[in-house]
C-alpha positions as CSV (number, residue, x, y, z in Angstrom):
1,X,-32.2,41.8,27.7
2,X,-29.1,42.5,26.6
3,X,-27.4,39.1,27.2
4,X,-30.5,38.2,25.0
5,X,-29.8,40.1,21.9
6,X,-26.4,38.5,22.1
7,X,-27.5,35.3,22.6
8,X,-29.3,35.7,19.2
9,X,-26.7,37.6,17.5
10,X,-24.5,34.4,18.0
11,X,-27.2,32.2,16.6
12,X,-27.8,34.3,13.6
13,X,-23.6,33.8,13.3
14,X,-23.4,30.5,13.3
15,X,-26.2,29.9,11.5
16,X,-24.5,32.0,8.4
17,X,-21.5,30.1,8.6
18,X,-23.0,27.1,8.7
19,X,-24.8,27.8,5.6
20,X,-21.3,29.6,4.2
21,X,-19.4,26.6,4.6
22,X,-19.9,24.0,1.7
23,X,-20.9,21.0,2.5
24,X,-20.1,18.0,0.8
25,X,-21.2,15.0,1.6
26,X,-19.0,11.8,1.9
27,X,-20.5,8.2,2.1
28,X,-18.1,5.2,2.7
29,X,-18.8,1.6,1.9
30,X,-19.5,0.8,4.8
31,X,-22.7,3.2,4.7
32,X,-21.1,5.7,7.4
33,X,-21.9,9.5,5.9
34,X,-19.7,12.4,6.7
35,X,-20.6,16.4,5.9
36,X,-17.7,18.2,5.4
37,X,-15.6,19.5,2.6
38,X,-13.6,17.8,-0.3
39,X,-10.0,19.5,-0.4
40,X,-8.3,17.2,-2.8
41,X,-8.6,14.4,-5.0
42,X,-5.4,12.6,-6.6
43,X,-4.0,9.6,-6.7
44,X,-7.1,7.4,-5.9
45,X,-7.4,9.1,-2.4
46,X,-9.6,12.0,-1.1
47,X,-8.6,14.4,1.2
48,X,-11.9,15.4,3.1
49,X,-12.1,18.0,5.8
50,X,-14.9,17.0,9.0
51,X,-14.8,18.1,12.3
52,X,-12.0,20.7,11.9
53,X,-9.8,17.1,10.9
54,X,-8.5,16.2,7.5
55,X,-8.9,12.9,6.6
56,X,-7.0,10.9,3.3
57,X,-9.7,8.6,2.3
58,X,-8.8,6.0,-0.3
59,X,-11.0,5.7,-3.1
60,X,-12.0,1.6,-2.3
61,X,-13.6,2.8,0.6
62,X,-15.8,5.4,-0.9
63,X,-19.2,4.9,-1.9
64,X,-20.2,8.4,-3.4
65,X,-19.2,11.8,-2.6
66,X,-21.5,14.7,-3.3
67,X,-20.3,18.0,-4.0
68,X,-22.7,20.8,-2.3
69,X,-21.6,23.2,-5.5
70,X,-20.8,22.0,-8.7
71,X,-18.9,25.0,-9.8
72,X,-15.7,23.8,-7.3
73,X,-12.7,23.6,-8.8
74,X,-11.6,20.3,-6.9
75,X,-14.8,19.0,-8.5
76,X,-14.4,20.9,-12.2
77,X,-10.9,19.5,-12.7
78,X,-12.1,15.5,-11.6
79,X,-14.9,15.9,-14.1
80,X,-12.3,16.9,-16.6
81,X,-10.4,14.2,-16.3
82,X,-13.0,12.0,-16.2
83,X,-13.9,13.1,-19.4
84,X,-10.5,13.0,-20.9
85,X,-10.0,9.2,-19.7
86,X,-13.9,8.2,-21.0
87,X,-12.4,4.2,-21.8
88,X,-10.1,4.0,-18.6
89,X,-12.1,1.4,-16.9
90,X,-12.1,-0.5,-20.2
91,X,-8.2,0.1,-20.4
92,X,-7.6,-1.0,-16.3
93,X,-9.5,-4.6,-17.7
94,X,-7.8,-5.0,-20.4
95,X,-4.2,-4.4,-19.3
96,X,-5.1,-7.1,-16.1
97,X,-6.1,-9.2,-18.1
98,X,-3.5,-9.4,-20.5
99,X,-0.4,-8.6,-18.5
100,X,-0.8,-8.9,-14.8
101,X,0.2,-12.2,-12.7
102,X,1.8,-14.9,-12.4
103,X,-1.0,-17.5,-13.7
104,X,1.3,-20.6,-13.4
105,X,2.1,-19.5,-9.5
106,X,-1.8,-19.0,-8.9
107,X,-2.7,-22.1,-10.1
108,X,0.2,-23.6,-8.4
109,X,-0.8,-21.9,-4.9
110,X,-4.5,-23.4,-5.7
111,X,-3.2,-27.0,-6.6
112,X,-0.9,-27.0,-3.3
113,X,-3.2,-24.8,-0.9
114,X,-6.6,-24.8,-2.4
115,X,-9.2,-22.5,-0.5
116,X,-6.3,-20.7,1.3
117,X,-4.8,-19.7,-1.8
118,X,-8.4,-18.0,-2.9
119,X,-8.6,-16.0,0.5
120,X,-5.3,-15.3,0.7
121,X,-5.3,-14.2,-3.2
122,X,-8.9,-12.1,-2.1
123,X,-6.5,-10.2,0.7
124,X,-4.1,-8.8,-2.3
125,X,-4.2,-5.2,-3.9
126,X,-3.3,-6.0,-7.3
127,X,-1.7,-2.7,-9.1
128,X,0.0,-1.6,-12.6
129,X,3.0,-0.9,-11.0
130,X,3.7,-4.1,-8.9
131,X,3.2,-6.1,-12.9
132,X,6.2,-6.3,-14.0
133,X,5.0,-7.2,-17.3
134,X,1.7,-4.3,-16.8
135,X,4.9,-1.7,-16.3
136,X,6.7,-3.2,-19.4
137,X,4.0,-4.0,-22.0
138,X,1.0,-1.7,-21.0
139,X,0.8,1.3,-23.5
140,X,-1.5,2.9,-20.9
141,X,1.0,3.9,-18.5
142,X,-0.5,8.0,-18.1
143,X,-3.8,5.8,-17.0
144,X,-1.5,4.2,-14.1
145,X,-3.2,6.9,-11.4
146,X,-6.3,7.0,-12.9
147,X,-8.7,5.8,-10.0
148,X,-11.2,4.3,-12.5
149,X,-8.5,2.6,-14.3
150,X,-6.9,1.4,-11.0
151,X,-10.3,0.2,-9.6
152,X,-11.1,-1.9,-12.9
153,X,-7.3,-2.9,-13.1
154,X,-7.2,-4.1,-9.2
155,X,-11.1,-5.9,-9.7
156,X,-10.2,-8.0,-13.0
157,X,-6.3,-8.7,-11.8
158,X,-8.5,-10.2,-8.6
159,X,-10.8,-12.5,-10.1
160,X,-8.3,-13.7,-12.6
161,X,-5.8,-14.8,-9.6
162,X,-8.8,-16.3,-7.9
163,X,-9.9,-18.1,-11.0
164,X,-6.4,-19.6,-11.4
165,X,-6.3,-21.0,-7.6
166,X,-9.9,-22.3,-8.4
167,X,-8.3,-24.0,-11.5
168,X,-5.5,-25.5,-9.6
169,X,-7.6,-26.8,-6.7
170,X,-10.2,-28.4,-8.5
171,X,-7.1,-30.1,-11.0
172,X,-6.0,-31.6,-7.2
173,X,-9.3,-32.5,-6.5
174,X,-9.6,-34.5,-10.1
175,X,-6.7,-35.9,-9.2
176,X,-7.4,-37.2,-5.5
177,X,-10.7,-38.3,-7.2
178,X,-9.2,-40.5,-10.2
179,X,-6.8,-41.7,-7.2
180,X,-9.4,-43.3,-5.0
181,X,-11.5,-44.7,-8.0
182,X,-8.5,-46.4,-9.0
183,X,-7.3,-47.8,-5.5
184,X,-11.0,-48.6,-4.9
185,X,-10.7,-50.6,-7.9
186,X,-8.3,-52.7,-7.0
């Protein structure tokens, strides 16, 4: 009886701490969903605790994170910058498009390469700080470690470098085509 009542007693513990511990719940793009706790988030990475392990997650590879109590401070002070950096998304596009990459080079790499340029263009991380004309010309330089900012930043520096291969292959393929018409001609 007695090895019962401790038996219980232990339950009843864990239980409580179970219930103690916040639980946060992580879910990464690849749909795999962790409980755990959210110690940090900077820099476009978050620092989750699972299993007795911290992990630094970076931000592509979230999905969502939901914070078990809304009163955190980890989760206070991201709302609150949030909220002071409302257009940063609209900022990341806009400085990517108007300052980052080389477009002759892309269009270059698409005329000599074609597809390979596009996947190997697909495989970069485009960034503020590796523009050299972003880090000169961008007046949105406290936005450079904004995650929203980066994430818009890296998507629209992507699909302009793509669309720049995609120019210069299909100019190759105009040209191989006005080549055979003319040699067929003759």
């Amino acid at each position: 009886m007695n090895a019962m009542k401790k038996l219980n007693l232990l339950l009843i513990c864990m239980i409580m701490s179970v219930f103690s511990y916040a639980n946060d719940t992580l879910v990464l793009t690849n749909q795999m969903t962790y409980v755990g706790r959210v110690k940090k988030v900077k820099d476009c990475t978050v620092r989750f605790e699972a299993f007795g392990t911290t992990f630094d997650i970076p931000a592509s590879d979230i999905y969502s994170v939901r914070f078990e109590d809304v009163n955190n401070k980890i989760y206070t002070n991201y709302i609150k910058q949030l909220n002071d950096n409302p257009n940063s998304c609209l900022m990341g596009h806009v400085d990517a498009e108007n300052f980052h990459g080389k477009k002759f080079a892309h269009f270059s790499l698409g005329f000599l390469f074609g597809p390979f340029a596009m996947i190997g263009t697909a495989f970069t991380n485009p960034t503020p700080q590796k523009g050299r004309e972003t880090m000169l010309m961008s007046s949105n330089k406290n936005l450079f470690n904004d995650p929203q900012y980066l994430l818009c930043y890296k998507r629209r520096a992507k699909t302009l470098m793509v669309a720049y291969d995609l120019i210069g292959w299909s100019s190759w393929l105009l040209i191989l085509g006005i080549y055979i018409d003319a040699t067929s001609a003759n």
